[in-house]
C-alpha positions as CSV (number, residue, x, y, z in Angstrom):
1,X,74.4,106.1,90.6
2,X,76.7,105.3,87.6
3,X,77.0,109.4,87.6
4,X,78.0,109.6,90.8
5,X,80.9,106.8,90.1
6,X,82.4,108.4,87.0
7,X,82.5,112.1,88.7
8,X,83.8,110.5,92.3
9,X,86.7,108.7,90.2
10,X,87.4,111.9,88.1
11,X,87.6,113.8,91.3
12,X,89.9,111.3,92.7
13,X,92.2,111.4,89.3
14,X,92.8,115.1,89.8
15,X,93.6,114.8,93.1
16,X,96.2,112.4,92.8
17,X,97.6,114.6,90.1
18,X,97.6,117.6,92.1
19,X,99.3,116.1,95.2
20,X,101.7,114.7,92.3
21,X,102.5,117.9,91.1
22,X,102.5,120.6,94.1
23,X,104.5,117.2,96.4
24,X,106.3,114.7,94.3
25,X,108.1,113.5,97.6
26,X,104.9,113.0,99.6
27,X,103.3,111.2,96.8
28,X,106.5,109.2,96.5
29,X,106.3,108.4,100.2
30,X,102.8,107.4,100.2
31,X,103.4,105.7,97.0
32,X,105.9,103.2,98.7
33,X,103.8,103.2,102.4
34,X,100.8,101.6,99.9
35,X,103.3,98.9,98.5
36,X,105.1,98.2,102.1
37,X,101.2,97.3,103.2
38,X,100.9,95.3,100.4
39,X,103.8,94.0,101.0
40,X,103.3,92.8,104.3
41,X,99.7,92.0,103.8
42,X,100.9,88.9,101.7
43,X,103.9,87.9,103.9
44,X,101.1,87.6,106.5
45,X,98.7,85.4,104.3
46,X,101.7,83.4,103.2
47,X,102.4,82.9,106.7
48,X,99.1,81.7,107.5
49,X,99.1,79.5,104.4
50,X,102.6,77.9,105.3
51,X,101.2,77.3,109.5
52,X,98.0,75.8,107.9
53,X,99.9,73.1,105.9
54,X,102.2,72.4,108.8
């Protein structure tokens, strides 16, 4: 199983590279869409956290 791991994450390394180098601007884009998710994500729990206390 630990085989399976390391050659799943080595295939997902060279794939990110690839799209990196064939599309910087679609890797950029989907670079900032992950951290706008983020983003929100933890406005939303901070949210929740703030209508909790009140």
């Amino acid at each position: 199983m630990a085989q399976a791991k390391k050659v799943g994450m080595y295939l997902l390394l060279i794939f990110v590279v690839y799209t990196i180098i064939t599309s910087p601007q679609r890797a950029a884009e989907l670079v900032q869409s992950g951290f706008v998710g983020i983003s929100d994500a933890a406005k939303a729990v901070g949210e929740f956290m703030t209508g909790l206390v009140n």
